[in-house]
C-alpha positions as CSV (number, residue, x, y, z in Angstrom):
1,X,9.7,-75.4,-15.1
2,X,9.4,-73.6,-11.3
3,X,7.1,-70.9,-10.5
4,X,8.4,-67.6,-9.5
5,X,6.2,-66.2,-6.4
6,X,5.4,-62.7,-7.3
7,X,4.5,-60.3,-4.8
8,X,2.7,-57.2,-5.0
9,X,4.6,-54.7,-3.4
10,X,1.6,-52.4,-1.3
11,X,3.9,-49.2,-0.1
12,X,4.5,-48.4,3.4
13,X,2.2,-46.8,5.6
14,X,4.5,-43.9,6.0
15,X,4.7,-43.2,2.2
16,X,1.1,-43.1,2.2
17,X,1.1,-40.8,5.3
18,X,3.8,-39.0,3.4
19,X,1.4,-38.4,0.0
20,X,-1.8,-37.5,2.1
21,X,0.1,-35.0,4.2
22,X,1.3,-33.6,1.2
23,X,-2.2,-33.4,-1.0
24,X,-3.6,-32.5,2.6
25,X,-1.1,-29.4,2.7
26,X,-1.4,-28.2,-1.1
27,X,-5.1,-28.4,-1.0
28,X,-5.4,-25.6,2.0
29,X,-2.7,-23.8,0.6
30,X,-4.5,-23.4,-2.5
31,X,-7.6,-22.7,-0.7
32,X,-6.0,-20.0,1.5
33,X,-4.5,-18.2,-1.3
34,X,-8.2,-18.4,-3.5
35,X,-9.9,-16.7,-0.1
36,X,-6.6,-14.1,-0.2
37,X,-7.4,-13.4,-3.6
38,X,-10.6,-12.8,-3.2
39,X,-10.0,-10.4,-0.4
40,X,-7.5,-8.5,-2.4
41,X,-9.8,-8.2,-5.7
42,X,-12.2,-6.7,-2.7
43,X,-10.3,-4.7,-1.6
44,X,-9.3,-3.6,-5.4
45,X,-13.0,-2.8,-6.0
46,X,-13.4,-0.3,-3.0
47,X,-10.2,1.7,-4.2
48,X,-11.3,1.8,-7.7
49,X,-14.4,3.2,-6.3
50,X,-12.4,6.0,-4.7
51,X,-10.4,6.6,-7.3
52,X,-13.5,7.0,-9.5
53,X,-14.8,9.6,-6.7
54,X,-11.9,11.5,-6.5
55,X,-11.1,12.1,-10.0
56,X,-14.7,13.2,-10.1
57,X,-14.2,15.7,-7.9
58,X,-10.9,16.7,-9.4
59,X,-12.3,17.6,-12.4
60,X,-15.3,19.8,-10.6
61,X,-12.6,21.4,-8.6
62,X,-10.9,21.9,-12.1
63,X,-13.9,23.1,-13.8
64,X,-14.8,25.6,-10.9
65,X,-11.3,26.9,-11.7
66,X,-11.5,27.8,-14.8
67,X,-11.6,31.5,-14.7
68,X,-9.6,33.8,-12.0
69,X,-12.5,34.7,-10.6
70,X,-14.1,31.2,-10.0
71,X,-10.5,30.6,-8.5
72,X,-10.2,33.6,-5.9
73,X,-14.0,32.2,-5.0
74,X,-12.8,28.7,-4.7
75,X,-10.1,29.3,-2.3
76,X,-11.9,31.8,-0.3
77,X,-14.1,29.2,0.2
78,X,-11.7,26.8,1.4
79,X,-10.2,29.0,3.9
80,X,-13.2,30.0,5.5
81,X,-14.6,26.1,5.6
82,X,-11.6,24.3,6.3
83,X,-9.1,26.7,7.6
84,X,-11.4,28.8,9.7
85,X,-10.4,31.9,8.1
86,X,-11.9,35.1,7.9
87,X,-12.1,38.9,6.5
88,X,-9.9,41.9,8.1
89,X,-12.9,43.4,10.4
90,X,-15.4,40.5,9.8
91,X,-17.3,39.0,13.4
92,X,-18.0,35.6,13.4
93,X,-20.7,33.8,15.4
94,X,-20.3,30.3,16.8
95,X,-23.9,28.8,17.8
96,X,-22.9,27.1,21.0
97,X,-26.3,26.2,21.9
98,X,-26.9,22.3,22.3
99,X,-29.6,22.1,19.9
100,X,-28.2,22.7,16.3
């Protein structure tokens, strides 16, 4: 009987190279998309957070305005804060001074 010579076949070092380029690659990738998520779920917090605020104070806004009264009050109040608005014949004095 003859031997048959068997040889272990060990890869090429560029198929190697290949697969650790490869694991290399997928492993940042799917550390760069946990830090992204992260981020985002961040980000997600701090607009729930407004949200939260704002429906808040859209339902103080919508409380204030229950009545007609409340509501004539309300946006009187807006247009003299935010608009700068005032009443026919009404002065209005601006503190220039430094100090307030």
């Amino acid at each position: 009987m003859r031997e048959i010579k068997t040889t272990k076949y060990k890869g090429s070092i560029l198929l190697r190279f290949a697969i650790f380029a490869f694991a290399a690659v997928f492993v940042f990738s799917l550390i760069n998309q946990q830090i992204e998520i992260s981020k985002k779920l961040d980000s997600l917090e701090v607009i729930q957070k407004e949200i939260k605020i704002q429906e808040i104070k859209n339902d103080d806004i919508r409380y204030s305005l229950e009545n007609e009264n409340d509501m004539e009050e309300y946006i009187e109040k807006i247009a003299r804060k935010e608009y700068d608005y005032v009443k026919p014949g009404e002065r209005v004095f601006v503190n220039v001074s430094p100090n307030s």
